[in-house]
C-alpha positions in Angstrom: 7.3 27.5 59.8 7.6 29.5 56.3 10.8 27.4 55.2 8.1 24.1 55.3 5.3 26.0 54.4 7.4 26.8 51.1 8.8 23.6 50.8 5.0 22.4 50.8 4.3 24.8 48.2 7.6 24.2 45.6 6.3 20.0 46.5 2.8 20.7 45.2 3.7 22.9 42.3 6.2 19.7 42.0 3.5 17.3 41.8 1.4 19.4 39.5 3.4 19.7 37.0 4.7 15.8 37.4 0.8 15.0 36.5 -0.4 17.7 34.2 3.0 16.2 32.0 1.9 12.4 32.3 -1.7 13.4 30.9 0.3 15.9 28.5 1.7 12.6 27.1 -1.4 10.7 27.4 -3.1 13.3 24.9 0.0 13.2 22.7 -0.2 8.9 23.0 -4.0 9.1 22.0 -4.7 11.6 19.6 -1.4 9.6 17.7 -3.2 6.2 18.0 -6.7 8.1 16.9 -5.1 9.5 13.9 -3.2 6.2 12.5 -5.7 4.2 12.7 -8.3 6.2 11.2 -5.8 7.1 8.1 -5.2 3.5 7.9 -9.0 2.6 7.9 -9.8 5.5 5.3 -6.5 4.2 3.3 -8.5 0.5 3.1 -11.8 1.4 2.4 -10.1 4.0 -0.2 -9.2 0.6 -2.6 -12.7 0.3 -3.3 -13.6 4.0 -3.6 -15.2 3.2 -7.4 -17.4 0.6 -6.5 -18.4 2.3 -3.4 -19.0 5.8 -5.2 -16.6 7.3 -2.5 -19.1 6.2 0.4 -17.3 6.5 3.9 -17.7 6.4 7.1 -18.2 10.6 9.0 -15.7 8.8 11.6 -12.9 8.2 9.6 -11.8 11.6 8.1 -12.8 13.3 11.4 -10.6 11.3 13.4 -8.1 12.0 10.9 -9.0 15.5 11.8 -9.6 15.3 15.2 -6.3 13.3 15.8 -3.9 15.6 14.0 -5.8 18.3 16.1 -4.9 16.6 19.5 -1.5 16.0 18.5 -0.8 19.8 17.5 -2.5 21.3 20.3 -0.7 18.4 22.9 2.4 20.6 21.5 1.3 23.6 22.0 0.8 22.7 25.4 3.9 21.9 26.2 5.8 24.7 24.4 3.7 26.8 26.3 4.8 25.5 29.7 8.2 25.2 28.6 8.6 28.7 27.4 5.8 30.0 29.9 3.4 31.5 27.3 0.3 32.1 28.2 -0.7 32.8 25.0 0.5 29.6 22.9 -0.9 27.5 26.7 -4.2 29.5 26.2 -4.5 28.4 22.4 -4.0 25.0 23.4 -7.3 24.8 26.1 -9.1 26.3 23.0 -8.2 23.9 20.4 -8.1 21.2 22.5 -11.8 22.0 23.7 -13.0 22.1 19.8 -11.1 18.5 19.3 -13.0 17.3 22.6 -16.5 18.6 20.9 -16.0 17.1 17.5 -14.9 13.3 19.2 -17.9 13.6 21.5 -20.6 14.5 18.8 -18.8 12.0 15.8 -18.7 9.3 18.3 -22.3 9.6 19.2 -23.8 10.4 15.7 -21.7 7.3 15.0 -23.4 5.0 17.5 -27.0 6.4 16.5 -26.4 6.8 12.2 -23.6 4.4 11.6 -25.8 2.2 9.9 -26.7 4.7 6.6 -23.3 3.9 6.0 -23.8 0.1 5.2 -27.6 1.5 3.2 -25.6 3.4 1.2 -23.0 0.8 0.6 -24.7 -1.9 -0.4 -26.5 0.2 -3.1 -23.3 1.1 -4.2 -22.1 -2.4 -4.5 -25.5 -3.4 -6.2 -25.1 -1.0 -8.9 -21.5 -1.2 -9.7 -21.5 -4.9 -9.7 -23.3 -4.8 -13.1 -20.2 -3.4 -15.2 -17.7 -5.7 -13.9 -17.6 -6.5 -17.1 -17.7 -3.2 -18.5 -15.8 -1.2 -17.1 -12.2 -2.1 -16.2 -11.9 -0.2 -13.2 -14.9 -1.6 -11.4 -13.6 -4.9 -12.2 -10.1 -4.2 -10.5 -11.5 -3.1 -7.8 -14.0 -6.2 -7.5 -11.3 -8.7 -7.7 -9.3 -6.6 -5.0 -12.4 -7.3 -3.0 -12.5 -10.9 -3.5 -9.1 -11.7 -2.8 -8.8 -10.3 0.1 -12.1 -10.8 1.6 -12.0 -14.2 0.2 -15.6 -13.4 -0.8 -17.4 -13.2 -4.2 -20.0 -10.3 -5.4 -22.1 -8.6 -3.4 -24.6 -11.1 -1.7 -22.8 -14.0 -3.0 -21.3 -15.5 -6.5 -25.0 -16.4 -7.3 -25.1 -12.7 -8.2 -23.1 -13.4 -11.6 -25.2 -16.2 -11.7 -28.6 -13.9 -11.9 -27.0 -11.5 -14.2 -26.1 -14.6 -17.1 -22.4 -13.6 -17.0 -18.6 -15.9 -16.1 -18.0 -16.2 -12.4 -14.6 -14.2 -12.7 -11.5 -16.4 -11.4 -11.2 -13.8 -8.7 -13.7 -16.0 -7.2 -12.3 -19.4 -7.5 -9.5 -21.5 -5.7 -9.4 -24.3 -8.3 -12.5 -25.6 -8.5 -13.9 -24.3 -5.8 -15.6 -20.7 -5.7 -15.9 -18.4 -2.6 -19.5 -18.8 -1.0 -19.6 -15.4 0.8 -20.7 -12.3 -0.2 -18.4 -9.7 -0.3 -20.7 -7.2 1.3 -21.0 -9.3 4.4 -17.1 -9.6 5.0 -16.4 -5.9 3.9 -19.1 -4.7 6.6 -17.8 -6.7 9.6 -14.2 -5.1 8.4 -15.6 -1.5 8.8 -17.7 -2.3 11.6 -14.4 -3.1 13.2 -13.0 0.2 13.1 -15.7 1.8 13.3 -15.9 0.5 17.0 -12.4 0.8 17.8 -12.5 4.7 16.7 -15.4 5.3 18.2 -14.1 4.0 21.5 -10.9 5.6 21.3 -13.0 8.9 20.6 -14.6 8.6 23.9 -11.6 7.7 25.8 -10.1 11.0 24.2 -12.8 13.2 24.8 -12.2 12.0 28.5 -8.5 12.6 28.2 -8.5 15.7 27.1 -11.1 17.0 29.6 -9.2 16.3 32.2 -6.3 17.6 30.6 -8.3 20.8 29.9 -9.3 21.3 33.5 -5.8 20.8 34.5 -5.0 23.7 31.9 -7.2 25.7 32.7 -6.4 26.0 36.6 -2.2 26.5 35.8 -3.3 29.0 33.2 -5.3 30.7 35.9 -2.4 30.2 38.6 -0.1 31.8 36.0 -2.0 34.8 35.4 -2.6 35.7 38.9 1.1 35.6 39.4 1.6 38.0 36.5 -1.2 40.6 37.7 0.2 40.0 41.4 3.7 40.8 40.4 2.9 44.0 38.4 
């Protein structure tokens, strides 16, 4: 009767740490895909800093943040059960309870504000419009804009129009000019991510609360086997 009872036990401790290791990964898996992405959205948007007077979504540098967060604290984690240090495995529930905070709050600030991003944008984009022929920099960035948006000014070419100025041949396949505005086609681009991070932020916050509850009970187990031993 105690051989099976402890062959239940070593089973469940077996199966414990089987599934506390698959959402150990799934953390690792997630806070990875959460911090590529937003460094590769920031990285985009970051071609058009000028003419956007370094406007940016919140979401983007604090998945950056939040990402590089999970994936430190996923290894922490694991070190910890590895090397059976409470103290590493105990700094690992904290961090990884401050990452689950910041995803939460960004993702719904994000879904209540995300629109002061496209305010502030577009006034940007209005102002800076009106050097494209002054200043260089502006205009290297605009034509950025328009050939890869396939797009032209702000609300459309009719913009160059208004301001008595040259269409610029950043605009034009042969004859032919781009009818969009580039505004239009830059905001569907970061709305894109936008959504995608913020989704992945929830699913994280989920992740990692579950992985934080596992934590917590093994970090509990483990330091009522210390104080039972001594």
């Amino acid at each position: 009767m105690e051989s099976d009872m402890k062959r239940m036990n070593n089973n469940w401790k077996e199966l414990e740490s089987i599934a506390q290791n698959r959402v150990g990964w799934r953390v690792l898996v997630t806070s990875f895909i959460l911090f590529v992405l937003s460094i590769k959205a920031e990285d985009n948007l970051f071609k058009y800093k000028l003419i956007l007077q370094y406007t940016i979504p919140a979401i983007y540098p604090t998945g950056i943040f939040t990402g590089s967060l999970g994936l430190i604290t996923a290894c922490l984690g694991f070190i910890g059960l590895w090397k059976q240090m409470n103290i590493l495995y105990l700094l690992h529930v904290i961090c990884l309870t401050i990452a689950t905070i910041i995803n939460l709050c960004i993702a719904i600030v994000t879904l209540i504000t995300d629109h002061q991003f496209f305010i502030n944008a577009k006034q940007a984009l209005d102002t800076t419009i009106k050097y494209y022929y002054k200043n260089d920099e502006y205009a290297d960035e605009f034509d950025e804009l328009h050939r890869k948006f396939f797009c032209c000014g702000v609300n459309s070419y009719a913009d160059f129009k208004k301001a008595k100025v040259l269409i610029p041949f950043s605009c034009r396949v042969g004859q032919y000019v781009y009818a969009r505005g580039c505004f239009d086609e830059l905001s569907e681009y970061v709305q894109y991510y936008i959504t995608l991070l913020t989704s992945i932020c929830f699913t994280t916050s989920f992740i990692y609360a579950v992985f934080i509850g596992v934590a917590i009970r093994n970090l509990r187990k483990s330091i009522k086997g210390i104080n039972s031993s001594s």
